[in-house]
Each structure stands twice: as structure tokens, then as C-alpha cells.
CHARMM-style PDB file with segment names, atoms N, HN, CA, C and O in Angstrom:
ATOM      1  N   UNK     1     -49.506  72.819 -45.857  1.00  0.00      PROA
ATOM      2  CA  UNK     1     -48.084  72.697 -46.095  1.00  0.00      PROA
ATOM      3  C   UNK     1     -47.435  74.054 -46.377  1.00  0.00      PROA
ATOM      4  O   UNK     1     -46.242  74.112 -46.081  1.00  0.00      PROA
ATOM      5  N   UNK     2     -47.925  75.023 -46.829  1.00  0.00      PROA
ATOM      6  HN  UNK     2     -48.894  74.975 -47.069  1.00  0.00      PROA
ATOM      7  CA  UNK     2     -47.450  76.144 -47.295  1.00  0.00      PROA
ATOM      8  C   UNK     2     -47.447  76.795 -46.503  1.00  0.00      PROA
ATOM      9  O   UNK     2     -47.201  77.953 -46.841  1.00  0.00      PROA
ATOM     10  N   UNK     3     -47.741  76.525 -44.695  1.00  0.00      PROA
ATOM     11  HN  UNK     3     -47.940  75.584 -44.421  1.00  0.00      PROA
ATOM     12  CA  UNK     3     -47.394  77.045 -43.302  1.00  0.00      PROA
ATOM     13  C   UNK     3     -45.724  76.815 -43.260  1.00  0.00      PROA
ATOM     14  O   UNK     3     -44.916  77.477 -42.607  1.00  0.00      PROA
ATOM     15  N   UNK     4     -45.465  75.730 -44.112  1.00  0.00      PROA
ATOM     16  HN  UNK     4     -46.121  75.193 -44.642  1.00  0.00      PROA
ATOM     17  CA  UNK     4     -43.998  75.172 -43.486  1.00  0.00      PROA
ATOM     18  C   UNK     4     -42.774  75.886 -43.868  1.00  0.00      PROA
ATOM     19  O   UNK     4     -41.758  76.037 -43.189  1.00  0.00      PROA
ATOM     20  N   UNK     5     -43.078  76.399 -45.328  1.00  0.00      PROA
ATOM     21  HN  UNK     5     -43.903  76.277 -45.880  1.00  0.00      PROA
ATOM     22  CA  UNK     5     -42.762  77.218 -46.206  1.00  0.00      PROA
ATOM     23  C   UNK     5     -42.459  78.954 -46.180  1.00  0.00      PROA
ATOM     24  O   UNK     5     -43.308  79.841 -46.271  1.00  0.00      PROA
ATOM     25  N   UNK     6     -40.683  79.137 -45.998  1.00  0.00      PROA
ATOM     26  HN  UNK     6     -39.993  78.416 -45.924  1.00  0.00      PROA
ATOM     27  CA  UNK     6     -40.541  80.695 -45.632  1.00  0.00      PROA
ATOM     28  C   UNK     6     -41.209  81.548 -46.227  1.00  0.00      PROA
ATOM     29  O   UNK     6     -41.590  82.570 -45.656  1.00  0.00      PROA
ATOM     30  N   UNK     7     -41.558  81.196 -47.903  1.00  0.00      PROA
ATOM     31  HN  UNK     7     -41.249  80.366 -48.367  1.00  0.00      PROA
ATOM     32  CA  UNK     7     -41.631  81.893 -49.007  1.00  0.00      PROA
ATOM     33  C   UNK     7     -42.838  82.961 -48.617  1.00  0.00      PROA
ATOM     34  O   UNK     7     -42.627  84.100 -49.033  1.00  0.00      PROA
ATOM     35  N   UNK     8     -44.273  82.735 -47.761  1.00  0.00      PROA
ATOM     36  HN  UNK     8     -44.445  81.809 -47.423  1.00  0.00      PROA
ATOM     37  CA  UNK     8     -44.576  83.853 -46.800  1.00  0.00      PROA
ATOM     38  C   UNK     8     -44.121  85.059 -46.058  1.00  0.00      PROA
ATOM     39  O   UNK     8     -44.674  86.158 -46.109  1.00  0.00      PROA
ATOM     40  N   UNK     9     -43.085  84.762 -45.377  1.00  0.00      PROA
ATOM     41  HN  UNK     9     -42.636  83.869 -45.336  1.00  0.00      PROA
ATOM     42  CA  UNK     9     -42.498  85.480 -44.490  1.00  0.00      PROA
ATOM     43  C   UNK     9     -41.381  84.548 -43.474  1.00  0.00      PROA
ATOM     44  O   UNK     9     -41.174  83.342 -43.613  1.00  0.00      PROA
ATOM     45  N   UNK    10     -40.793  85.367 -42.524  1.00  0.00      PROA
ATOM     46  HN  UNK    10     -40.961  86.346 -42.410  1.00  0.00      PROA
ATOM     47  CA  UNK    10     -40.039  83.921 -41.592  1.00  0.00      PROA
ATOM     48  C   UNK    10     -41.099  83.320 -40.797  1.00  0.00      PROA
ATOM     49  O   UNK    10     -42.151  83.924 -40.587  1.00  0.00      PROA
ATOM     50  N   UNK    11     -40.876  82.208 -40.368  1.00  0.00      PROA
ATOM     51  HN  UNK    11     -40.021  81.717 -40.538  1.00  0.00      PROA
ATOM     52  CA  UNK    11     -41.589  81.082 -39.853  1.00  0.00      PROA
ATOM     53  C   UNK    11     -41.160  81.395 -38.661  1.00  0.00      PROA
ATOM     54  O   UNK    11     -40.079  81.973 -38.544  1.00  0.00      PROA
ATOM     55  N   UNK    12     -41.952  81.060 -37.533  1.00  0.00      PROA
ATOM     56  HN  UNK    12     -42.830  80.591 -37.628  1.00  0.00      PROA
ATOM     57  CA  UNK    12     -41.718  81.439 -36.034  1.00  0.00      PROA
ATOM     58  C   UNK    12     -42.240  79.964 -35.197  1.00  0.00      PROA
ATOM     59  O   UNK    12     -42.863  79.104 -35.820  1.00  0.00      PROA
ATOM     60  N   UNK    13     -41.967  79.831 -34.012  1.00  0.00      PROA
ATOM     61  HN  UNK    13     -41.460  80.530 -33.506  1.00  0.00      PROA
ATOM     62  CA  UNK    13     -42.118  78.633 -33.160  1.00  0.00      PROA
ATOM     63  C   UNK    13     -43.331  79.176 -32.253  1.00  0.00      PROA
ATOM     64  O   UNK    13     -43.953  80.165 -32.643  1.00  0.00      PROA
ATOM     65  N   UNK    14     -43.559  78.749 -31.445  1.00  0.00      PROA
ATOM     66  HN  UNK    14     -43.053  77.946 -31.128  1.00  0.00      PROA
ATOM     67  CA  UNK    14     -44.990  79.055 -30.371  1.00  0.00      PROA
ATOM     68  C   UNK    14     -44.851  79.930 -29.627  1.00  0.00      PROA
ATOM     69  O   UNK    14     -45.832  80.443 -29.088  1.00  0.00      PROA
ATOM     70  N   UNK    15     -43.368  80.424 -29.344  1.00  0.00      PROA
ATOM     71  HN  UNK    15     -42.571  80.008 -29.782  1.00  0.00      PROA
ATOM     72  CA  UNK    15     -42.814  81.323 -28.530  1.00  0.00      PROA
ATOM     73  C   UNK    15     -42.596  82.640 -29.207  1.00  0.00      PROA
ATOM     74  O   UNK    15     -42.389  83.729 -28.670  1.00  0.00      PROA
ATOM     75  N   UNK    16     -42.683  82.337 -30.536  1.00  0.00      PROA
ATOM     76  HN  UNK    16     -42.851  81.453 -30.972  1.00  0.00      PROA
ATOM     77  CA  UNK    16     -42.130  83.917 -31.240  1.00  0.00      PROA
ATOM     78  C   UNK    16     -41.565  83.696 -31.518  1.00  0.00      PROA
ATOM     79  O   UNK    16     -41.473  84.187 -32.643  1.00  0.00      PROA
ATOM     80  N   UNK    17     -40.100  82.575 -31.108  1.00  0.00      PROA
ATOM     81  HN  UNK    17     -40.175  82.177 -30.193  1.00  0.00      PROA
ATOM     82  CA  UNK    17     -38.897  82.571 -31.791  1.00  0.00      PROA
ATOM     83  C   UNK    17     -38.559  82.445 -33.804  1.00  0.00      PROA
ATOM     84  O   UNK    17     -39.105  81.610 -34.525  1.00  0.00      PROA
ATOM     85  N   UNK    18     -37.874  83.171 -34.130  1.00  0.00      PROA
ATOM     86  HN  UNK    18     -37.431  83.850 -33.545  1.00  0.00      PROA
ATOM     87  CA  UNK    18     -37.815  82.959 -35.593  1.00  0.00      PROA
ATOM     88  C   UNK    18     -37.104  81.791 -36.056  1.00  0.00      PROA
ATOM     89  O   UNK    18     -35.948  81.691 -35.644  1.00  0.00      PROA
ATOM     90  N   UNK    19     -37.513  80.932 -36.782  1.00  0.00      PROA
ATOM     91  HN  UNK    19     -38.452  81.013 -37.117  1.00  0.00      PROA
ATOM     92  CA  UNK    19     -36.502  79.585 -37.279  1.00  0.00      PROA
ATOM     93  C   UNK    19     -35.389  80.135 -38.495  1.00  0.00      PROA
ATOM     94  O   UNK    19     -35.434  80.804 -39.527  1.00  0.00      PROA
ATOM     95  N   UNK    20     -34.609  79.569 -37.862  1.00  0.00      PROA
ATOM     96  HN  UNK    20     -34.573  79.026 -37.023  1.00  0.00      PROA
ATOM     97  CA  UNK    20     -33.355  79.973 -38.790  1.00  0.00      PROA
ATOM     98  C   UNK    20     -33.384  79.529 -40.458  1.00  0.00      PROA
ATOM     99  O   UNK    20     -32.872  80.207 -41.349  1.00  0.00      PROA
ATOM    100  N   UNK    21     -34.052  78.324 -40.643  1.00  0.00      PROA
ATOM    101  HN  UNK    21     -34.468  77.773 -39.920  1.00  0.00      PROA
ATOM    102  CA  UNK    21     -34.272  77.609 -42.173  1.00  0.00      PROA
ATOM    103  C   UNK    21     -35.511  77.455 -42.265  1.00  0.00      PROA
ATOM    104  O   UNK    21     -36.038  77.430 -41.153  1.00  0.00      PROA
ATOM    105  N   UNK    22     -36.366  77.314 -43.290  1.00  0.00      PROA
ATOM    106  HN  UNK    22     -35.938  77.334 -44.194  1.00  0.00      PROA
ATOM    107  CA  UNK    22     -37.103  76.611 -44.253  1.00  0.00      PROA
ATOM    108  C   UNK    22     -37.136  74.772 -43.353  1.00  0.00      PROA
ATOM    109  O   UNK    22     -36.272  73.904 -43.225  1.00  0.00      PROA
ATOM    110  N   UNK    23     -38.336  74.858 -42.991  1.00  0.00      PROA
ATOM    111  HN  UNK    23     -39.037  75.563 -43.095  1.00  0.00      PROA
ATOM    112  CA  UNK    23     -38.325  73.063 -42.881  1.00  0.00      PROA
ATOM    113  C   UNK    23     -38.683  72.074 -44.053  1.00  0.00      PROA
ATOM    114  O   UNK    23     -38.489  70.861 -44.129  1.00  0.00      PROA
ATOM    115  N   UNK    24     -39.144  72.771 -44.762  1.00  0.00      PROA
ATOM    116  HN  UNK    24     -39.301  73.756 -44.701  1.00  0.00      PROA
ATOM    117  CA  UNK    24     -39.486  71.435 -46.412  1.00  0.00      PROA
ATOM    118  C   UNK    24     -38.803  72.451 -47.127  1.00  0.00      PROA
ATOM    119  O   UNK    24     -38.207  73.455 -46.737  1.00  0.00      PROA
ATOM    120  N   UNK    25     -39.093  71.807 -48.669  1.00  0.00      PROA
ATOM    121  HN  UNK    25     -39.577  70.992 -48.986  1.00  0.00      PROA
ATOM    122  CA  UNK    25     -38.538  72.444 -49.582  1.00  0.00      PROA
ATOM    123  C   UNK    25     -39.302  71.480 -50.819  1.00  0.00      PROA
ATOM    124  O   UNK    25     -39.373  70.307 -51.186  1.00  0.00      PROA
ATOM    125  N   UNK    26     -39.770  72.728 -51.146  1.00  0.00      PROA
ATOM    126  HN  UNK    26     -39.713  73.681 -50.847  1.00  0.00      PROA
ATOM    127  CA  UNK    26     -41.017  72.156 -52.048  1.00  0.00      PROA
ATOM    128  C   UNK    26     -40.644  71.680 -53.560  1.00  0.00      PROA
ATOM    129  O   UNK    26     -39.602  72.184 -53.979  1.00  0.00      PROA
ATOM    130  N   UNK    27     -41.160  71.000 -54.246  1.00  0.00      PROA
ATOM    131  HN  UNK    27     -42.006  70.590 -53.905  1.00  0.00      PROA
ATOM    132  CA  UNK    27     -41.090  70.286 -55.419  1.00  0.00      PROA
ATOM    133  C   UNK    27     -42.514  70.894 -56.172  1.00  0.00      PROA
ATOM    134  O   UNK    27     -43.551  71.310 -55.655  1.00  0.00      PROA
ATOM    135  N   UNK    28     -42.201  70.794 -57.308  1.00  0.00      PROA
ATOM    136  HN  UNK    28     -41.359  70.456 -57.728  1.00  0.00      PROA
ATOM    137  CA  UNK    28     -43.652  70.299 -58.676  1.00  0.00      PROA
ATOM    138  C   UNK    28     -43.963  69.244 -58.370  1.00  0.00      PROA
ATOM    139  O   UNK    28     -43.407  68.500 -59.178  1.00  0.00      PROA
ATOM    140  N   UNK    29     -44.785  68.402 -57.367  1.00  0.00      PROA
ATOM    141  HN  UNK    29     -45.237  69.007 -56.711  1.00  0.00      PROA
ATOM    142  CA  UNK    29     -44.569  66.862 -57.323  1.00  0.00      PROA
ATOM    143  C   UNK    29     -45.542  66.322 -58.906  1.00  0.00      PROA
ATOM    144  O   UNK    29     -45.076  65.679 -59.847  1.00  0.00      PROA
ATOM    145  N   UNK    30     -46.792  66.780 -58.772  1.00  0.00      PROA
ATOM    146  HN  UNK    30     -47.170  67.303 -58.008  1.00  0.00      PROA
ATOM    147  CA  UNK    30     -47.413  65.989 -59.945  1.00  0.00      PROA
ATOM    148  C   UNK    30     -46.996  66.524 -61.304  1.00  0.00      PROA
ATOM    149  O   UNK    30     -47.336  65.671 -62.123  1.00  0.00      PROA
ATOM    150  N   UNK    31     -46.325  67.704 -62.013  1.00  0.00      PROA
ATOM    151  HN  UNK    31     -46.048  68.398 -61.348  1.00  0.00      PROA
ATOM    152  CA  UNK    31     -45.662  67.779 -62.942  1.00  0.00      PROA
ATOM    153  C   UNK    31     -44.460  66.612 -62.875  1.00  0.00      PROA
ATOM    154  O   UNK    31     -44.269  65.939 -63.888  1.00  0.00      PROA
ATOM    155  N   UNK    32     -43.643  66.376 -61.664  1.00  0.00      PROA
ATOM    156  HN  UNK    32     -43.799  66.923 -60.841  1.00  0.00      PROA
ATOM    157  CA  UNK    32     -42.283  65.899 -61.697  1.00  0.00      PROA
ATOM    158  C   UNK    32     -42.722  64.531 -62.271  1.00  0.00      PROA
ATOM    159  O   UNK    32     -42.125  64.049 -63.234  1.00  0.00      PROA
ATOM    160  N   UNK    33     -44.087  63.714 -61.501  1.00  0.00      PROA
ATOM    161  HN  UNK    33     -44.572  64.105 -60.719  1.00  0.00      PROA
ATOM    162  CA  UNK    33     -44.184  62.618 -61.171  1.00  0.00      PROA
ATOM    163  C   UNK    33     -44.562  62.323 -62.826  1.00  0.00      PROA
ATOM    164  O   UNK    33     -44.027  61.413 -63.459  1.00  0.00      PROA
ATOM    165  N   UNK    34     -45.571  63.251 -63.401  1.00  0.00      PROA
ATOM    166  HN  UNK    34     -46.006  63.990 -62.887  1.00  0.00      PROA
ATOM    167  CA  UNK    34     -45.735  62.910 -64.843  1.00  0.00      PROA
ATOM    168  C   UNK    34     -44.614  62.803 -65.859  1.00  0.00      PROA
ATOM    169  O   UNK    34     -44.677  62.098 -66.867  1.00  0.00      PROA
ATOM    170  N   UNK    35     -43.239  63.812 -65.396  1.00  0.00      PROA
ATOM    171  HN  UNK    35     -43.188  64.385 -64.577  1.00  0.00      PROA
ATOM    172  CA  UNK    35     -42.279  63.311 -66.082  1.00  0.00      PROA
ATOM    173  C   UNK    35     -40.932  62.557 -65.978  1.00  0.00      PROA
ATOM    174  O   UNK    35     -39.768  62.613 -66.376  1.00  0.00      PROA
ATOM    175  N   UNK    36     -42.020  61.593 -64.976  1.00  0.00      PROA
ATOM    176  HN  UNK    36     -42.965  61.548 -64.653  1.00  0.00      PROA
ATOM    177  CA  UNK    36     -41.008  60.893 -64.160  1.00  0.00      PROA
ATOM    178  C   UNK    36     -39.659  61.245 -63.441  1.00  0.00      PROA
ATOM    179  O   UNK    36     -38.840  60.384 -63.121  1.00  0.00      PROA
ATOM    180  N   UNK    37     -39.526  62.387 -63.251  1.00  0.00      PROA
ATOM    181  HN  UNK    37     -40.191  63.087 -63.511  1.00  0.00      PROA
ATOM    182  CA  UNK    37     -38.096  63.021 -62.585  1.00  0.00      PROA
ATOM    183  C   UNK    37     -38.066  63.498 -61.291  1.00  0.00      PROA
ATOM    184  O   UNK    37     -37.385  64.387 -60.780  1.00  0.00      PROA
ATOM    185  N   UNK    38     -39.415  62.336 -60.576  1.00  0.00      PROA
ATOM    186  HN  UNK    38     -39.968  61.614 -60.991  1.00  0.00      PROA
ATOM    187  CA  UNK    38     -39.492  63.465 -59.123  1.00  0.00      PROA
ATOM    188  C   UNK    38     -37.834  63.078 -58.179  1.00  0.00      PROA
ATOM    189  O   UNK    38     -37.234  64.086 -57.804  1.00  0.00      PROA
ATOM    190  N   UNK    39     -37.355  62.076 -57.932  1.00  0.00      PROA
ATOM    191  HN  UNK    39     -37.842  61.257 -58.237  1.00  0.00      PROA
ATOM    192  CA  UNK    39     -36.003  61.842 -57.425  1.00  0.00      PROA
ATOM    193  C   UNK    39     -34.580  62.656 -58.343  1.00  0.00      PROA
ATOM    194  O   UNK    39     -33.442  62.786 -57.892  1.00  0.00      PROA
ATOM    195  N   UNK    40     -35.007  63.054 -59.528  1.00  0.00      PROA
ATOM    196  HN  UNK    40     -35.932  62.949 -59.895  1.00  0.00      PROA
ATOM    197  CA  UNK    40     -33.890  63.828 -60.112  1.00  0.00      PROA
ATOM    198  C   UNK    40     -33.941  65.175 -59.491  1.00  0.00      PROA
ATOM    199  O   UNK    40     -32.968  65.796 -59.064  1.00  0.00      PROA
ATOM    200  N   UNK    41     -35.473  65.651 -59.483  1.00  0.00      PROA
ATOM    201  HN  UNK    41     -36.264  65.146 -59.829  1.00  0.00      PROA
ATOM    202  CA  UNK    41     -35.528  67.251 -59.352  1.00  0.00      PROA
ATOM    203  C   UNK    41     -35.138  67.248 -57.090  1.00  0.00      PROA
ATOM    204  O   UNK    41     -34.394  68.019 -56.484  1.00  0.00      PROA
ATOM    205  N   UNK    42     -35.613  66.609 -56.767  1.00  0.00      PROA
ATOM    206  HN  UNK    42     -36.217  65.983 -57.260  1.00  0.00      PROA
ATOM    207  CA  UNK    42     -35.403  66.412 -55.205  1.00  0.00      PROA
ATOM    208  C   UNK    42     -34.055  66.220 -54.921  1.00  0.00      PROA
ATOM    209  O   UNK    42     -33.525  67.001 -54.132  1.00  0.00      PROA
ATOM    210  N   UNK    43     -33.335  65.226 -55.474  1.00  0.00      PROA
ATOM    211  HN  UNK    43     -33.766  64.591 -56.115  1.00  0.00      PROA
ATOM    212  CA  UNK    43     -31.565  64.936 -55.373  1.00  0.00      PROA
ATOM    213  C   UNK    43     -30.808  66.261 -55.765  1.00  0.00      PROA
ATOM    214  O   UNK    43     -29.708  66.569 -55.305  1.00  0.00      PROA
ATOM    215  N   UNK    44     -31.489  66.965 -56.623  1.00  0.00      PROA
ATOM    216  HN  UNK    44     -32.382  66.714 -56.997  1.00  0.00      PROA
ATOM    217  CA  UNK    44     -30.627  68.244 -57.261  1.00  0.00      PROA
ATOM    218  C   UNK    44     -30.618  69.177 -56.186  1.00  0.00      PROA
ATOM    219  O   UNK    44     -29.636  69.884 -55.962  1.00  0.00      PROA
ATOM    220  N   UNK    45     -31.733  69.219 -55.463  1.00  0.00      PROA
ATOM    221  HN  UNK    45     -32.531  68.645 -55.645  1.00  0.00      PROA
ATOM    222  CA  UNK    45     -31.455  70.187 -54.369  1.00  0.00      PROA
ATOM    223  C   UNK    45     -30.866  69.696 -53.030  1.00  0.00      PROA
ATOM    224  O   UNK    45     -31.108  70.442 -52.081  1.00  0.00      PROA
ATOM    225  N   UNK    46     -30.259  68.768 -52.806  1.00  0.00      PROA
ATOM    226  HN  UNK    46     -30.062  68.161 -53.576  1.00  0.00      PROA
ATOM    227  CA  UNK    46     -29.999  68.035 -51.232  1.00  0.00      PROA
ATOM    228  C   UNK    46     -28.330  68.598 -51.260  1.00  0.00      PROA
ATOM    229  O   UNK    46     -27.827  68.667 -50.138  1.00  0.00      PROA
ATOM    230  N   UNK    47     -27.446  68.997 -52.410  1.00  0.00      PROA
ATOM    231  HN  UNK    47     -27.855  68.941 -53.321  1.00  0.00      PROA
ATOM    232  CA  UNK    47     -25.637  69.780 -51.987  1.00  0.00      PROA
ATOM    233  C   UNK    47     -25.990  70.548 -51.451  1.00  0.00      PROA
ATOM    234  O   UNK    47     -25.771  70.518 -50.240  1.00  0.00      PROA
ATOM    235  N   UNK    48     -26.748  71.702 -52.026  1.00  0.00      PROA
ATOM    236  HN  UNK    48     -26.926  71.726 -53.010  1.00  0.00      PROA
ATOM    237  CA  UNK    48     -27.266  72.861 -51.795  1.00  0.00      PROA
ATOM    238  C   UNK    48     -27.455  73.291 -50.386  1.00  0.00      PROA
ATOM    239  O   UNK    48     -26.873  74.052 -49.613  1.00  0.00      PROA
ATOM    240  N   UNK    49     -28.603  72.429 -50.344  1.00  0.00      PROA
ATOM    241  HN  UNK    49     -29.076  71.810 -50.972  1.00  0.00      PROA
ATOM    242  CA  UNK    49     -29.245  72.676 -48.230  1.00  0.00      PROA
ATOM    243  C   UNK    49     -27.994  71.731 -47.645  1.00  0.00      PROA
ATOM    244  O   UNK    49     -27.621  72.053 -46.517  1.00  0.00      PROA
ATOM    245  N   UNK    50     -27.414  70.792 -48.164  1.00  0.00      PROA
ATOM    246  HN  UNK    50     -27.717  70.530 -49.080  1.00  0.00      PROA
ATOM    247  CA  UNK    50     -26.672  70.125 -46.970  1.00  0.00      PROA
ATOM    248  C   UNK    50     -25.175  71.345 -47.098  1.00  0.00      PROA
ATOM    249  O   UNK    50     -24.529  71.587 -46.079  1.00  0.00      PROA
ATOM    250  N   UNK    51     -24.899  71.828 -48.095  1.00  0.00      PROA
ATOM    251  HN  UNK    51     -25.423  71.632 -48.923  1.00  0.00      PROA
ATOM    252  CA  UNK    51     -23.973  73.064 -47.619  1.00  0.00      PROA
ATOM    253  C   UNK    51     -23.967  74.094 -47.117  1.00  0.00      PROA
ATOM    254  O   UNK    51     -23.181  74.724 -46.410  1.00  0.00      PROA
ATOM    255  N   UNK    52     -25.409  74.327 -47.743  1.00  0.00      PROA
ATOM    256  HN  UNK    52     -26.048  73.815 -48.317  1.00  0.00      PROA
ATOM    257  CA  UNK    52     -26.063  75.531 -46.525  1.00  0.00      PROA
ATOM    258  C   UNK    52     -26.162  75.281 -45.096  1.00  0.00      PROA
ATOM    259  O   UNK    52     -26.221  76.302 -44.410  1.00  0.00      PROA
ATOM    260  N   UNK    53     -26.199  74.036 -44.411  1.00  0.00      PROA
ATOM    261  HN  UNK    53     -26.151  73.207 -44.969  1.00  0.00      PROA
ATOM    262  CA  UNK    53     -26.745  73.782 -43.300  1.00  0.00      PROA
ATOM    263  C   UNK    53     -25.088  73.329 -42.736  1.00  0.00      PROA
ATOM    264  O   UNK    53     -25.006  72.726 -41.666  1.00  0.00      PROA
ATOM    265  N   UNK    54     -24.166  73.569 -43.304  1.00  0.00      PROA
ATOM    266  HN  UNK    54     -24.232  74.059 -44.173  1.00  0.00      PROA
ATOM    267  CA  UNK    54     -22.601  72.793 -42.810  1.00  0.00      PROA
ATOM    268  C   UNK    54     -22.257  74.697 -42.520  1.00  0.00      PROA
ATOM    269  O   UNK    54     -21.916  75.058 -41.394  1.00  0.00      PROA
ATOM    270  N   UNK    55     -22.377  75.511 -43.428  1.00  0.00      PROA
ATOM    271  HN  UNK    55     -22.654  75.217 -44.343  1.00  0.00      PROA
ATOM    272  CA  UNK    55     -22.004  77.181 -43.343  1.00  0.00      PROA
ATOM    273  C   UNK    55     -22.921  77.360 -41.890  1.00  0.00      PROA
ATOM    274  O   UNK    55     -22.442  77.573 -40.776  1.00  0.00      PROA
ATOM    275  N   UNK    56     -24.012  77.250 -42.146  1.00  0.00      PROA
ATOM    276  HN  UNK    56     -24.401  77.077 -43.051  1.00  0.00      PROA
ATOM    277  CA  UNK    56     -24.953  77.709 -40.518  1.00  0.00      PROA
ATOM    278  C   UNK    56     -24.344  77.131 -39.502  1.00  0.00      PROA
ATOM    279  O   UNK    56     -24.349  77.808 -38.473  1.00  0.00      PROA
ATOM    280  N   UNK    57     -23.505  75.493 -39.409  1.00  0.00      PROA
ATOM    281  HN  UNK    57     -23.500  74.943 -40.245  1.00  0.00      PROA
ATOM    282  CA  UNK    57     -23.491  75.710 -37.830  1.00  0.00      PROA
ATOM    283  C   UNK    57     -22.077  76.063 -37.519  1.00  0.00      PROA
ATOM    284  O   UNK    57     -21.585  76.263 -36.408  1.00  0.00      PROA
ATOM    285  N   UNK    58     -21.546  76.101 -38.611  1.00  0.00      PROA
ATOM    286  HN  UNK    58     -21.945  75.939 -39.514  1.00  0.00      PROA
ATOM    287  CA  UNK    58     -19.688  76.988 -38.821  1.00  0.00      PROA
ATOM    288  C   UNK    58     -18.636  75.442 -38.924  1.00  0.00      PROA
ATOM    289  O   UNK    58     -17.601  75.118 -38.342  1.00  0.00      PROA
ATOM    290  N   UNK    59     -19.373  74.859 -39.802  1.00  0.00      PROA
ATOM    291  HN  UNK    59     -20.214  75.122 -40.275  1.00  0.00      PROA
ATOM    292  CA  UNK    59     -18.424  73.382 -40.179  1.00  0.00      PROA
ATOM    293  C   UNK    59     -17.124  73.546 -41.101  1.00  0.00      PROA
ATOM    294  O   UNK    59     -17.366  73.344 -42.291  1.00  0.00      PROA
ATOM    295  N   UNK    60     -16.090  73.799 -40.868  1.00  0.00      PROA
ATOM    296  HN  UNK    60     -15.893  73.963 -39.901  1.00  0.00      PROA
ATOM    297  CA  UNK    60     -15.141  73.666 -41.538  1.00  0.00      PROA
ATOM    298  C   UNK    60     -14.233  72.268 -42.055  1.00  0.00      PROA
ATOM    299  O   UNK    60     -13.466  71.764 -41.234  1.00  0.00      PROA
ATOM    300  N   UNK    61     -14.328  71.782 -43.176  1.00  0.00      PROA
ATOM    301  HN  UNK    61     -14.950  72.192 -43.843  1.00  0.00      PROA
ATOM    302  CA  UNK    61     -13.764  70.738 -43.503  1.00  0.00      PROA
ATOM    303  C   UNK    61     -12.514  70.839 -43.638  1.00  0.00      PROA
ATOM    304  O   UNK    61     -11.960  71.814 -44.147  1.00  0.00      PROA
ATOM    305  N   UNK    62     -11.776  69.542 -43.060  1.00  0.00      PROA
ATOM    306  HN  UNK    62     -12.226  68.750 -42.645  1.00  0.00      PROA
ATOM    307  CA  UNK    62     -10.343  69.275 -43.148  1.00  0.00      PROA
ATOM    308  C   UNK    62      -9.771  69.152 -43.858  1.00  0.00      PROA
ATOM    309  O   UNK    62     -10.289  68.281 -44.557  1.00  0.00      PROA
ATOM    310  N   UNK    63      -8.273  69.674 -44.562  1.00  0.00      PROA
ATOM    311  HN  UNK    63      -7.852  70.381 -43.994  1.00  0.00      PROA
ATOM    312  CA  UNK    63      -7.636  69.469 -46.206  1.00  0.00      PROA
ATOM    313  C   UNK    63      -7.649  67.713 -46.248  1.00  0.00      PROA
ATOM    314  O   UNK    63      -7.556  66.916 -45.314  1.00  0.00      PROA
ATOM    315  N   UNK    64      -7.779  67.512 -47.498  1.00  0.00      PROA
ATOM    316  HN  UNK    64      -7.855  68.159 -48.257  1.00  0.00      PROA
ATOM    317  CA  UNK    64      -7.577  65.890 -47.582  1.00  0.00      PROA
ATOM    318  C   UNK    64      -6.458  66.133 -47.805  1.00  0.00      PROA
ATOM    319  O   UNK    64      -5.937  67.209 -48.098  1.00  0.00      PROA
ATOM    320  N   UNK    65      -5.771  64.561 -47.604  1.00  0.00      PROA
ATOM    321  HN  UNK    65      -6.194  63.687 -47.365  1.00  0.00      PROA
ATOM    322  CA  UNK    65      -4.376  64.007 -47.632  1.00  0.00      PROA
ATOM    323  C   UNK    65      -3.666  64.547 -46.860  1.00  0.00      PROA
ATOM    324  OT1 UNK    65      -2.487  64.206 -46.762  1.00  0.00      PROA
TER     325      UNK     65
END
């Protein structure tokens, strides 16, 4: 799993190409799971990458009202 993981270096495809993101995003799972917070500590990071990933493909949101 720690192939999947930038924190090495950038991650590349079969071709060489460099991947633009991180494909997982790792957790403490058996600390979390012992203190029962593995869905707290996982939910805390999903604004984060889903705003990061709205800036990467150039998503601009519409004014409400």
C-alpha cells in the first residue's frame, strides 16, 4: 500500500507519466479503530481532497441566489 502513497516521491503510471494526486490517503486505522473514531478521522479529510480536486480541474462555483 505504501506504493500508492506520494509521501515517497511522485507516483508515476507504466509509461513514466507522473500522477497528478495521491490515490489513497492513509489513516491510523488500528489506533482509530481502538478509539473508535475511524469514520470521524476519514470524514475530516474528504472537504479537503474534494476541494482540492474541484481547484485541479478549474471548477468554479456559481454565486447562490
Amino acid at each position: 500500500m505504501e506504493s500508492l502513497d506520494r509521501a515517497g516521491g511522485p507516483l508515476t503510471d507504466n509509461r513514466g507519466r507522473q500522477c497528478m494526486r495521491d490515490i489513497v490517503e492513509f489513516v491510523p486505522f488500528a489506533r482509530d479503530m481502538m478509539l473508535g473514531n475511524l469514520s470521524e478521522d476519514v470524514l475530516r479529510k474528504v472537504p479537503t481532497e474534494f476541494c482540492t480536486y474541484m481547484e485541479k480541474v478549474g471548477y468554479i462555483p456559481k454565486p447562490l441566489g
